[in-house]
C-alpha positions in Angstrom: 0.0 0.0 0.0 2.9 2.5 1.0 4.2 1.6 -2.4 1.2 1.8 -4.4 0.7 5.4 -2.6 4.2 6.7 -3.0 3.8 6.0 -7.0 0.8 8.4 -6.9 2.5 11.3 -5.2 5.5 10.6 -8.1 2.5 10.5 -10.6 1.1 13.2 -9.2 4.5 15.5 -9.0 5.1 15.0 -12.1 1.6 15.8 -13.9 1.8 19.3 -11.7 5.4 19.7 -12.6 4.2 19.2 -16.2 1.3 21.3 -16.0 3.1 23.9 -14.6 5.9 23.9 -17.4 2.8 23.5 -19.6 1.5 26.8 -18.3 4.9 28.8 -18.3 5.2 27.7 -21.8 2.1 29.0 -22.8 2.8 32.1 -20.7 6.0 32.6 -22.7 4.6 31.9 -26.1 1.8 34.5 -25.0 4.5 36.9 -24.0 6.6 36.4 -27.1 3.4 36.1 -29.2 2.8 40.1 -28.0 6.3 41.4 -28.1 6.1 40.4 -31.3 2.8 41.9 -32.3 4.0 45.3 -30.7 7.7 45.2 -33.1 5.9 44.7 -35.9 3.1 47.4 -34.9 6.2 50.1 -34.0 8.0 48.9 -37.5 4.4 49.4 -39.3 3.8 52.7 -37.5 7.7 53.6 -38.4 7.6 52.2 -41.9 4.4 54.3 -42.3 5.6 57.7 -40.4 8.8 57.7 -43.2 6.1 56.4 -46.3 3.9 60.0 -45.3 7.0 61.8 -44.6 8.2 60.5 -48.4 4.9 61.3 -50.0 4.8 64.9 -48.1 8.4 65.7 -49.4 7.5 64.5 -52.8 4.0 66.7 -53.0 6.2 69.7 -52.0 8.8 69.0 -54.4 6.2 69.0 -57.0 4.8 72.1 -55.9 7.8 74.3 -55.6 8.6 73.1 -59.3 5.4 74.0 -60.7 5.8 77.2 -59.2 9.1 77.5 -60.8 8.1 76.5 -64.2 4.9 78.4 -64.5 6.8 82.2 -64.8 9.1 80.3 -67.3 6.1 78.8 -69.6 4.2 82.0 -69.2 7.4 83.6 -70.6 7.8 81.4 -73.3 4.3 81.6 -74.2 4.4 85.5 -74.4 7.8 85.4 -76.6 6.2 82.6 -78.8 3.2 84.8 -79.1 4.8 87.9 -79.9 7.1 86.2 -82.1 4.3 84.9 -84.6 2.7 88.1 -84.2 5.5 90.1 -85.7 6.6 87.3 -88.2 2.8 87.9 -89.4 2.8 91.4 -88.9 5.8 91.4 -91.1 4.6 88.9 -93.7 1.4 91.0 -93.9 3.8 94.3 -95.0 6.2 92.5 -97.2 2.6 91.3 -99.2 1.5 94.5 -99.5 4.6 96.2 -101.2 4.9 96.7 -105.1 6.7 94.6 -107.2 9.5 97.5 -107.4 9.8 97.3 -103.6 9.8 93.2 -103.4 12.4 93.5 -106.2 14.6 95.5 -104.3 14.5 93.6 -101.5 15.7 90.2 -103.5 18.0 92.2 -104.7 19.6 93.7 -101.8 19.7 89.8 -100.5 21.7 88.6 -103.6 24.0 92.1 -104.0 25.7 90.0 -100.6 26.7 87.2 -102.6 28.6 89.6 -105.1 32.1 89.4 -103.8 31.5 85.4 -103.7 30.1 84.7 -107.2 32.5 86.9 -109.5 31.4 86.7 -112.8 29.4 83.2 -113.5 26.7 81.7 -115.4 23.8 81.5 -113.8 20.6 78.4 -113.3 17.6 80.8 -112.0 14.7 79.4 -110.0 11.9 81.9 -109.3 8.8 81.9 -107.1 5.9 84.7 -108.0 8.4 86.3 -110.5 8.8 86.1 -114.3 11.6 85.6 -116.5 12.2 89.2 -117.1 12.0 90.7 -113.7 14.3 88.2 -112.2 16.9 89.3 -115.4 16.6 92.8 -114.1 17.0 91.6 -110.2 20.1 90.2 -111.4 21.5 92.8 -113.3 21.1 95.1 -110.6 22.3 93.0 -108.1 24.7 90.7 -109.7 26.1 92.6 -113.1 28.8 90.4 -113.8 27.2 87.4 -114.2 24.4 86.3 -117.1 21.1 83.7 -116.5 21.9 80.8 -118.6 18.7 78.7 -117.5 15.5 80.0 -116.1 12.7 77.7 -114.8 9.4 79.0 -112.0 8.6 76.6 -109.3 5.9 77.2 -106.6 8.0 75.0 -103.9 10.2 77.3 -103.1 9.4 78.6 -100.0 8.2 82.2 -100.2 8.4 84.2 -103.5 12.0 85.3 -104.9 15.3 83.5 -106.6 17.0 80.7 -106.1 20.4 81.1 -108.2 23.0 78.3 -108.5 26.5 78.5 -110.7 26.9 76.2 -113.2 30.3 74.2 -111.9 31.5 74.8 -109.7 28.0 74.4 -108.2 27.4 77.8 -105.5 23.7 78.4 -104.4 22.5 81.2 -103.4 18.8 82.2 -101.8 16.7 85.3 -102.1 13.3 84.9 -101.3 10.9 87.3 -99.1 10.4 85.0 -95.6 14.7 85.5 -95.6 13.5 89.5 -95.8 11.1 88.4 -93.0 13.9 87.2 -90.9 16.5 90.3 -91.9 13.9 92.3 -90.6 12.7 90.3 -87.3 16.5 90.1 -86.6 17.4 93.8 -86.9 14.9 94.8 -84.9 12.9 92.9 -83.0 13.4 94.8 -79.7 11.8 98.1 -80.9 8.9 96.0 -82.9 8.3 93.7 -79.5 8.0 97.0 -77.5 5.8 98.6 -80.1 3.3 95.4 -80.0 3.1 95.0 -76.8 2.2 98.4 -75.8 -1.1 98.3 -78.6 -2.0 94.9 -77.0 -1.6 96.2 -73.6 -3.9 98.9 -74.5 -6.6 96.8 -76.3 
């Protein structure tokens, strides 16, 4: 009987022993189980904190470079605008000059290639002139050479000559939009000025 009493005080040692380990175990697990849980909620909260902090910088960014570039594009649209206002502006007076005037003009635009073309024979392509008025254009502006070959095409790009040497091959341009940029180019300071004060004022 002593025996068979002894055994169930062992037995009974060890289940509470084993319960008891059973319970810190679980204890631990729960502790680790919530140590965890807060890390990853503090590495959440952190990983979030820098993911605002990102997107805040970024938005800011975004705005100060907008503000930069819209000065810049508002320039850029005013110089485009006033630029295609003279170029028409200019296009418009260049159409409404005589044929004496627009002659003088091509001419004055080949009288620079003078020095470079000596005396030569010359292949004459014209836009909006005939075959006579570009022989007088030349002789005014280019006396030492002769048209050897005259043809009119409309693809040139704005009425005038278009003179090549027979070999050795030179060609030369003269055609009003080149007038149009002589022009833009000489004085486009004093024409800018004078548009924009008439559109101010409208």
């Amino acid at each position: 009987m002593e025996e068979l009493a002894s055994t169930e005080v062992i037995e009974t040692e060890i289940l509470d022993d084993a319960r008891k380990k059973g319970e810190r175990i679980l204890r631990d697990a729960e502790a680790e189980v919530q140590r965890l849980g807060a890390e990853a909620e503090a590495r959440q909260a952190t990983e979030l904190a820098a993911l605002a902090k990102d997107f805040e910088s970024r938005i800011r960014l975004h705005r100060q470079e907008n503000a930069a570039r819209l000065p810049l594009d508002k320039a850029r649209m005013r110089i485009s605008f006033l630029d295609r206002r003279l170029r028409e502006g200019a296009e418009a007076y260049l159409s409404r000059l005589d044929a004496q005037a627009r002659a003088r003009l091509i001419a004055g635009l080949l009288s620079r290639a003078a020095s470079l073309l000596g005396p030569a024979e010359l292949s004459v392509v014209a836009r909006g002139l005939g075959e006579a008025e570009a022989a007088s254009i030349l002789a005014a502006a280019l006396p030492l050479t002769r048209m050897k070959a005259f043809s009119a095409s409309a693809s040139l790009a704005a009425d005038g000559l278009v003179i090549e040497t027979l070999p050795p091959r030179i060609k030369v341009r003269a055609t009003l939009d080149l007038v149009t940029d002589d022009l833009l180019d000489q004085r486009r300071g004093e024409l800018c000025a004078a548009l924009e004060g008439r559109e101010s004022g409208r």
